[in-house]
C-alpha positions in Angstrom: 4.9 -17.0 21.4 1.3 -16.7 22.5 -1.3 -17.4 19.7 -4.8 -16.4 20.4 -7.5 -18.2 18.5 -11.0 -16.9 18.0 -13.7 -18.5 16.0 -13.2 -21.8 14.2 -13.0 -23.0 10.4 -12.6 -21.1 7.5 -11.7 -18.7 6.0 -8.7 -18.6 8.4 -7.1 -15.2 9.0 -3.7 -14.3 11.1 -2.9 -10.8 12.3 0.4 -10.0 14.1 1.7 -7.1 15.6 5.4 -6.0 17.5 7.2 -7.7 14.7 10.4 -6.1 15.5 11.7 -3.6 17.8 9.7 -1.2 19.7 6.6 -1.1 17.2 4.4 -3.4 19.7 3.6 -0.5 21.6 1.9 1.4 19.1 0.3 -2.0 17.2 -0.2 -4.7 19.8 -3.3 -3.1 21.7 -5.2 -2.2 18.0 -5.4 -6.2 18.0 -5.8 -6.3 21.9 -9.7 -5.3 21.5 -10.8 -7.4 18.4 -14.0 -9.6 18.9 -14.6 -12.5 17.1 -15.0 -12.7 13.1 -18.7 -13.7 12.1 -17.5 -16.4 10.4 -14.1 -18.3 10.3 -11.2 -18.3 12.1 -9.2 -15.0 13.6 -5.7 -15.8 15.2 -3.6 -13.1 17.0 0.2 -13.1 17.2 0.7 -9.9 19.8 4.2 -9.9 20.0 6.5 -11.0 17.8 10.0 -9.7 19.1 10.9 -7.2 21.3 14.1 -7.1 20.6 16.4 -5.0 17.9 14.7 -3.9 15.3 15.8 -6.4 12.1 13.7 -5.1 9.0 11.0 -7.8 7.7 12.8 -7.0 4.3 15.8 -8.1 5.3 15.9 -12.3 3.7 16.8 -13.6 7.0 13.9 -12.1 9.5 11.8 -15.0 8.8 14.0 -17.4 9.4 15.2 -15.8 12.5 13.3 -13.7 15.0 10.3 -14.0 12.6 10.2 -17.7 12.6 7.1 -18.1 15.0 5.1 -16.3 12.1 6.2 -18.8 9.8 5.6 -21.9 12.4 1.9 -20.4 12.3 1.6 -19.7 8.6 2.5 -23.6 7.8 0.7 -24.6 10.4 -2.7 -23.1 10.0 -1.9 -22.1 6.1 -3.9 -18.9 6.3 -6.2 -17.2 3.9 -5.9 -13.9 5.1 -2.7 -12.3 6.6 -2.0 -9.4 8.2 1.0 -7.6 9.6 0.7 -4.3 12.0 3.9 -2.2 11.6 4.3 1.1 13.3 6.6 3.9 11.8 8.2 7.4 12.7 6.7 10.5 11.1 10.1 11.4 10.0 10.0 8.5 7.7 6.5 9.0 6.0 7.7 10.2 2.8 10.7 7.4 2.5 7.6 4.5 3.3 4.9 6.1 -0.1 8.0 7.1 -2.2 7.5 6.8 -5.5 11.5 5.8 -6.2 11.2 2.8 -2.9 11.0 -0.2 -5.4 14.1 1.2 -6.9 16.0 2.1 -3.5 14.6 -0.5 -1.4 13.4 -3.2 -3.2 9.9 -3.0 -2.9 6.8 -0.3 -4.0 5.9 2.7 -1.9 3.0 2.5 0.6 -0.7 3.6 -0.3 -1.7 6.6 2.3 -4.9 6.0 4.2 -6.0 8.2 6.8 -4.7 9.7 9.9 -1.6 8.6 9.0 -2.0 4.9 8.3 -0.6 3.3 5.1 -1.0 0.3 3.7 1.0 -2.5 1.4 1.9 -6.1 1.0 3.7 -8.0 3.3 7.3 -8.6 3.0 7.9 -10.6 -0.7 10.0 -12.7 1.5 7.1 -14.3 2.9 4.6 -13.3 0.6 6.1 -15.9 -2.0 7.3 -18.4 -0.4 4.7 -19.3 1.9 1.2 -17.7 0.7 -0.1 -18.7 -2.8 -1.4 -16.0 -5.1 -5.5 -15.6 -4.3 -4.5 -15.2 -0.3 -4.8 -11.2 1.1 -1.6 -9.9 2.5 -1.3 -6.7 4.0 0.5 -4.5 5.9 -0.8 -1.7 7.8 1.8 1.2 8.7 0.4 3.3 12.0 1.9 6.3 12.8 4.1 6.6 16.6 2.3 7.9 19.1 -0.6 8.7 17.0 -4.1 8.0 18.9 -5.9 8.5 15.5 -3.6 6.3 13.7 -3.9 3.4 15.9 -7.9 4.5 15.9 -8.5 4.6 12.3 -5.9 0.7 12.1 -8.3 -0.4 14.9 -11.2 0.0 12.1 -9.3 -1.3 9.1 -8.2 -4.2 11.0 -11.9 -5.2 12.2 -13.1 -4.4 8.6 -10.6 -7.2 7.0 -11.8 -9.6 9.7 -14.8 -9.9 8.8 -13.3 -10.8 5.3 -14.2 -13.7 3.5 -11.6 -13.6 1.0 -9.2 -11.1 -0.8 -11.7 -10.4 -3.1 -13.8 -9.5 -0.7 -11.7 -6.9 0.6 -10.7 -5.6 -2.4 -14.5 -4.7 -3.0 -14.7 -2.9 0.2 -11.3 -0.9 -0.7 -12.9 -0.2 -4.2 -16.0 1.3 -2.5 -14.5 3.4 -0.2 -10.9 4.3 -1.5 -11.5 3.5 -5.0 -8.0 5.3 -6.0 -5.4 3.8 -3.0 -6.7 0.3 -3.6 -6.2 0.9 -8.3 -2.6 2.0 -7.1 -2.4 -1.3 -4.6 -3.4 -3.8 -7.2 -0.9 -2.1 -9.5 1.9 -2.2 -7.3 0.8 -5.8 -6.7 0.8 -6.9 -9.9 3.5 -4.8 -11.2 5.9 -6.3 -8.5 4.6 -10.0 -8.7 4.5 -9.8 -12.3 1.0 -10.6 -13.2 
C-alpha cells in the first residue's frame, strides 16, 4: 500500500481509487494530478487491489482486500472520505435504479455529468468506522470515458478543498440543487435519520 500525504492538520480528507479489479485504470490517474488542499490534510490511496473484482458491498471486502483502507481510516480517522469507482456503460441504468435498495441493498446513484455518478460509500464502512457529520462519497466514472474521468478530476479537487460535509453540501446545493435533495434523501432515508 502506498499512502501519499499532502498538507498537514485538519480537516483530514482520504481519497482512494482501484479498489477492486480493473477500475484503477480509469480512477487512479484522476487522483494522480491533485495539488495540495489549501488547508488540511489530503491523503491518496492509488491502488487498492488489483486483483478480482470483490464488490465493496460485499461484508467481507473490508476485512479482506479492503483492509488497507480500514488501517488508514483508524489510523488517521478522516473527516472526509472518498472512494473513486469506475463502471461499464452497460451497467448505468442497474447503478441510478430506482428499485437498487430493494435488489441490492443500497439506493441508486445520483447522475452527474458526462457520465459520473455519485453516492455514499459502502454502509459497510460507512457505519462502522465514520461517525455521522463525516462526508462519504463515492464517485462512479464511466470506462474509457475521457470526459468522465475529466469532469471526476473536477469533483474530486472541488471536495478537497472541503472543510467539512456541510461545506460540500453547500457547493452541491448551488450547483446541482436537485442531485444533492435526492442525495441527502437517500442518505437519510437509508441511515434512518
Amino acid at each position: 500500500m502506498l499512502l501519499k500525504l499532502y498538507g498537514k492538520g485538519r480537516p483530514f480528507r482520504l481519497f482512494v481509487a482501484g479498489l477492486h479489479g480493473s477500475e484503477w485504470r480509469d480512477t487512479s490517474s484522476v487522483l494522480l494530478n491533485l495539488e495540495r488542499p489549501v488547508s488540511g490534510t489530503l491523503a491518496l490511496l492509488l491502488v487498492v487491489n488489483r486483483g478480482q473484482y470483490i464488490s465493496t458491498l460485499d461484508i467481507d471486502y473490508y476485512s479482506g482486500v479492503g483492509k488497507a483502507i480500514v488501517d488508514v481510516v483508524e489510523k488517521y480517522r478522516p473527516d472526509i472520505y472518498v472512494e473513486l469507482h469506475s463502471y461499464s456503460k452497460e451497467n448505468f441504468c442497474k447503478l441510478i435504479s430506482k428499485d437498487r435498495l430493494s435488489n441490492v441493498g443500497v439506493p441508486g446513484f445520483s447522475t452527474l455529468e458526462s457520465g459520473v455518478l455519485m453516492g455514499s460509500v459502502s454502509p459497510h464502512i460507512r457505519r462502522e468506522h465514520f461517525p455521522v457529520e463525516a462526508l462519504c462519497l463515492t464517485f462512479e466514472i464511466e470506462k474509457d470515458n475521457l470526459r468522465s474521468q475529466e469532469f471526476a478530476s473536477g469533483m474530486i479537487d472541488i471536495v478537497k478543498d472541503c472543510n467539512s460535509r456541510d461545506g460540500f453540501i453547500g457547493y452541491m446545493m448551488g450547483h446541482y440543487p436537485e442531485v444533492a435533495k435526492k442525495a441527502i434523501e437517500d442518505y437519510k432515508k437509508f441511515y434512518g435519520l
